[in-house]
N, C-alpha and C positions, 0 to 999 in steps of 0.2 A: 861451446858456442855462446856468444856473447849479443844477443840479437837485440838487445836493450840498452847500451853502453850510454850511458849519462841523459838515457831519460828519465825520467819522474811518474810514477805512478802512486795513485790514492787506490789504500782496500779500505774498504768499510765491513765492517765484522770480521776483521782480521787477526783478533787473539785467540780464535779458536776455528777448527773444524774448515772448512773449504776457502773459510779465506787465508789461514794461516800459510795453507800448504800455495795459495796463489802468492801471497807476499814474499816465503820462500823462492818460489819461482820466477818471481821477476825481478827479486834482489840476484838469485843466483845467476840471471844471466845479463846483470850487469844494473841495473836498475837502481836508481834509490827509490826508496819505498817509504810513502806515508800509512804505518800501524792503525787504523783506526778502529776505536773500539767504544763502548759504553762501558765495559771492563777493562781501565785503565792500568791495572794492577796486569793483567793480560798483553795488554798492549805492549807494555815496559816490557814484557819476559818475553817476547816474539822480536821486538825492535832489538835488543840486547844484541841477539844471535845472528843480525842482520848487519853485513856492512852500507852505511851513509843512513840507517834507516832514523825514520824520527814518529813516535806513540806521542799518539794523541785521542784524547778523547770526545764523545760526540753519541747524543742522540740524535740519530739520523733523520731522524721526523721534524727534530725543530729547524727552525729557519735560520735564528739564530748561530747556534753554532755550527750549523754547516757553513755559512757565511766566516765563520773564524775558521774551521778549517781549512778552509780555499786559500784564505788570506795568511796563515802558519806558513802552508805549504808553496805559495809566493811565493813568500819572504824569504822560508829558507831554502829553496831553487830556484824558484823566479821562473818556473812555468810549472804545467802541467801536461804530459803527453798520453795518459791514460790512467780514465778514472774508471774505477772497479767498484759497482755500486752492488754487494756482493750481500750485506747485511740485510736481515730479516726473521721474524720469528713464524714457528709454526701455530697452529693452535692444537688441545687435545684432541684426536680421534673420537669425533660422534657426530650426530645426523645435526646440522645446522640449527634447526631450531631448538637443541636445546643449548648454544651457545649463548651466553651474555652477549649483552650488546656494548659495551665496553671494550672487555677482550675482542671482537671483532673491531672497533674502530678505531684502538689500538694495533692492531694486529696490521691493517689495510695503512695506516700511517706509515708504520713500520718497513713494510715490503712496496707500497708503491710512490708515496708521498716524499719518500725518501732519492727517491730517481729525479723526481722533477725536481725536487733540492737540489741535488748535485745536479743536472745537467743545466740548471738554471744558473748557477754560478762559478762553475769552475770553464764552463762555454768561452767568456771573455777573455780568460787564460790561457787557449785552445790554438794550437796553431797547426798548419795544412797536415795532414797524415795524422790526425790525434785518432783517438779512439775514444768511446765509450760502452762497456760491456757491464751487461748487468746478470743476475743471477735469476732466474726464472727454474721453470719445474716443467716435467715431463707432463705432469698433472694438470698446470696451463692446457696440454691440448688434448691429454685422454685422462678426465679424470676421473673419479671412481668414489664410490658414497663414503662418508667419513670425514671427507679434508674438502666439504664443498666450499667452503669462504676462501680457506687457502689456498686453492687450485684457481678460484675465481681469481685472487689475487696476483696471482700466477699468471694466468691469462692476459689479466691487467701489463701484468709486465713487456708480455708479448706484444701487444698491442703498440703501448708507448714506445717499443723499441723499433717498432715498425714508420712508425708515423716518424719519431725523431730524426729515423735514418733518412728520410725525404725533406727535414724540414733543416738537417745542418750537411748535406751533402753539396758540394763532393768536397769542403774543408775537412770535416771529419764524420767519422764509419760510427755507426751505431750497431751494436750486436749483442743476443744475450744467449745463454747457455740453457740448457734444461735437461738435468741432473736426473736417475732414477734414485730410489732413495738408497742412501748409502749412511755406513757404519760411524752414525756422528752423535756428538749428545742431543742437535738439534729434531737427528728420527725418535731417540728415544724418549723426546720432548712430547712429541706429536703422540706415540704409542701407549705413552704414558708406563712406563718403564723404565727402570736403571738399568736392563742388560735384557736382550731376547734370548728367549728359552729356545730350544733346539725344533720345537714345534712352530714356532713363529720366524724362527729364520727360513724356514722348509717354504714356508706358505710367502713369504717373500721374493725366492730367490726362485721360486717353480714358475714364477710370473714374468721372470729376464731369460729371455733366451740365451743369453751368455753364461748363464749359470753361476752368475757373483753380483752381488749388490754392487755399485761405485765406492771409487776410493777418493779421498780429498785431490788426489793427486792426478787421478783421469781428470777432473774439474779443473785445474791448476792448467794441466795442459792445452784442453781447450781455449781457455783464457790466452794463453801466452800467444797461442794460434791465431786468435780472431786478432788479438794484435798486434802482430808479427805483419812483414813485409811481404809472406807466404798469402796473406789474406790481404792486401790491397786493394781487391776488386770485389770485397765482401761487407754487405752493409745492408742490415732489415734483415740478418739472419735469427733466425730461432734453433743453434745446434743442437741436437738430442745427444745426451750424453746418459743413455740408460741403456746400454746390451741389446737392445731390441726390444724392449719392453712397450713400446709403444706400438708396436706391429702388431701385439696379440689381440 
């Protein structure tokens, strides 16, 4: 099934973990895909594997070069039909206050300042049925002590995606996803860990009712959904994409 045939999609955080598996997924059904990454070396090794795809680099916070992005991906398609505002970091697990204030406004550049970026400039390139989906968190609407900046940020997202779907409708569908956490280097950023122990995957995975962390590739799906022809009538969505984890 070919649901994307010679449209143009932008990932951002796309050389690794849930963006890669989305850039996969909308190359693979039919898409050209703009790689974007801060890890350029990343970007090249995911673009590679991709057929029409083109890696580029970008930290998403600056204004700057989200503006050459837009303008790369122009050039070398001459539109844009869905931008995947996917990139963001987490910060370490602990109680807010004892978070730097740096890492925090860093961090809030990163996950929300980066949406207004792109939806600020790749808008003009945007034509009737586009999309824009971003990557948001389960933790946006139930979050829980430990990730309060990054669930706030979260939230943020939700927020933005709510308002932007009112404010570029009905040319184009605004929509974000919220992921539970799942098996990426970005959870074990947060947990502050290179690999969970069998006692922390327990204390994890007791908390989804489905009984499995997310895959890059539940997320992928999602994505391809909200901008798919399946979802037409969908826009100011926040989809859960956590087993039921948010029910408990």
């Amino acid at each position: 099934m070919n649901r994307f045939t010679d449209k143009v999609v932008i990932v951002t955080g796309a050389a690794s973990g849930f963006g890669t598996a989305i850039a996969v997924k909308f190359a693979g059904e039919g898409a050209n895909v703009v790689v974007a990454d801060l890890d350029m070396e990343g970007a090249r090794s995911v673009a590679a594997e991709l057929p029409g795809a083109l890696a580029i680099e970008i930290d998403v916070s600056d204004e700057h070069q989200t503006i050459a992005m837009i303008d790369a991906t122009v050039a070398a398609f001459g539109k844009i039909d869905v931008m995947c505002c996917n990139a963001g970091v987490p910060h370490r697990g602990s109680y807010m206050t004892r978070m730097n204030v740096d890492d925090f406004d860093r961090m809030w550049a990163i996950n929300v300042r980066s949406i207004f970026l792109a939806t600020k400039y790749c808008v003009p390139h945007m034509a009737q049925g586009s999309s824009i989906i971003s990557t948001a968190s389960i933790g946006g609407k139930r979050p829980r002590p430990g990730l309060t900046p990054y669930n706030a940020s979260k939230a943020a997202v939700i927020a933005l995606t709510r308002g932007m779907a009112v404010e570029l409708a009905p040319r184009i569908r605004a929509n974000c996803v919220c992921p539970v956490s799942a098996a990426t280097n970005f959870d074990l950023q947060a947990m502050g860990t290179q690999d969970l122990d069998e006692a922390m995957e327990k204390k994890v995975i007791d908390g989804i009712p489905m009984g499995r962390r997310a895959t890059p590739e539940d997320v992928a799906d999602a994505y391809a959904f909200l901008a798919s022809e399946e979802a037409k009538f969908l826009t100011g969505v926040a989809l859960d994409v956590d087993g039921g984890r948010s029910i408990q």
